[in-house]
C-alpha positions in Angstrom: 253.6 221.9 50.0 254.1 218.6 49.2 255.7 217.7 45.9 253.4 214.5 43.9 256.6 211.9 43.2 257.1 212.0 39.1 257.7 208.2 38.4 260.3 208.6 36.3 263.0 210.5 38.7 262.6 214.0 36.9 264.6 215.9 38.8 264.2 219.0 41.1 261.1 221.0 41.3 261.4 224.1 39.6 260.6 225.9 42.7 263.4 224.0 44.8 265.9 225.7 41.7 264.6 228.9 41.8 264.5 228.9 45.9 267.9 230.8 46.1 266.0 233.8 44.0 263.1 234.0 46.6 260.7 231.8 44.2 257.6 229.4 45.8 254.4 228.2 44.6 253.0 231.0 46.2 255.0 233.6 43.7 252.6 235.9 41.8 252.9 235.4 38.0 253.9 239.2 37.9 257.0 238.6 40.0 257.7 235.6 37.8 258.2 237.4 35.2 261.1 239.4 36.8 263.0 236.4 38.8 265.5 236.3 35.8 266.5 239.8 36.8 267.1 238.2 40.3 268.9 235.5 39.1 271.7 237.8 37.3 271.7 239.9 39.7 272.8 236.8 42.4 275.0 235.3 39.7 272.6 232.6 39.8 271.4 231.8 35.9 272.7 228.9 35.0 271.3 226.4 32.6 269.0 224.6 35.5 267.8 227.8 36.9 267.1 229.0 33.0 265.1 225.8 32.8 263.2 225.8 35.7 262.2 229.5 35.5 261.1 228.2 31.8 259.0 225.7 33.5 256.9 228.2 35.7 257.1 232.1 33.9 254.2 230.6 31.4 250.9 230.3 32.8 250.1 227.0 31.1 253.6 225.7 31.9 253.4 226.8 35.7 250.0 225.4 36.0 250.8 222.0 34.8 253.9 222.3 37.7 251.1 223.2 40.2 249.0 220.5 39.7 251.8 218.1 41.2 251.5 220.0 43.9 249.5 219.7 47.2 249.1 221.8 50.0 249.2 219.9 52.9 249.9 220.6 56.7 251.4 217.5 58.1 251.8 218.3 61.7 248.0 219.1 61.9 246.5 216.0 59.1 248.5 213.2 60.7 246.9 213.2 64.3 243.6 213.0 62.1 244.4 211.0 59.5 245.7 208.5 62.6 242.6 209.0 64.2 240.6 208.2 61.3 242.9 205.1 60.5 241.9 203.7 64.6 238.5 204.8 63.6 238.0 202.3 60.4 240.1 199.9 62.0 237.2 199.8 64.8 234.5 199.8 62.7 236.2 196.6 60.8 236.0 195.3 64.1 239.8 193.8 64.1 240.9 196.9 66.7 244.5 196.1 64.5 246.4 195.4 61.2 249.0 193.6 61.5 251.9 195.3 60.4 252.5 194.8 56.4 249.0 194.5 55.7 246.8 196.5 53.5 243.9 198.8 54.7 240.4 197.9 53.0 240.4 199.6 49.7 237.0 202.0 50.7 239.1 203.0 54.0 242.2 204.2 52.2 240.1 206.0 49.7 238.1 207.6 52.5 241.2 208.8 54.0 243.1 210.0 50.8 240.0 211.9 50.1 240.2 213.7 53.4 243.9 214.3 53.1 243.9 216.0 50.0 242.3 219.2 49.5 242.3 221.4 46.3 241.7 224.6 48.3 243.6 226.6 45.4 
């Protein structure tokens, strides 16, 4: 999973806080509820892990933390997303950008758009 970059530095996802207690994305909202039982039973609950399991034991709560969140397989998108970079670079008929320089707008939207799936 990556994790969208908040703007304004907001810290650690919850899920990298709650990690030690066996907590990902991919946690039911069942076992949510029971991670603070987890987290005494480590000797993990601390203020940041009380806050971060505050973040994602709500439904509305966790789903807001979700939404920065996309699920995407690098090692197997980047040969494609390369491919399809070489492939709009052809059909611009420059073979080449220069290094530095921007890819046309409709290219770069293309390619986001393939990137990203919402397969939740």
């Amino acid at each position: 999973m990556i994790e969208d970059p908040s703007p304004d530095g907001g810290g650690p996802s919850p899920y990298d806080v709650l990690a030690p207690a066996g907590v990902t994305p991919w946690t039911t909202h069942r076992d949510m509820q029971d991670v603070s039982f987890e987290l005494l039973a480590r000797h993990l609950m601390t203020p940041a892990t009380q806050q971060a399991w505050d973040e994602v034991r709500g439904v509305r709560r966790r789903l807001l933390v979700d939404l920065l969140l996309y699920d995407v397989d690098l090692p197997a998108e980047l040969p494609l997303a390369a491919a399809d970079i070489d492939r709009e670079l052809a059909a611009a008929g420059t073979g080449r950008v220069p290094p530095g320089d921007p890819l046309p707008e409709e290219a770069l939207a293309r390619l986001l758009d393939d990137l990203i799936r919402f397969d939740v």
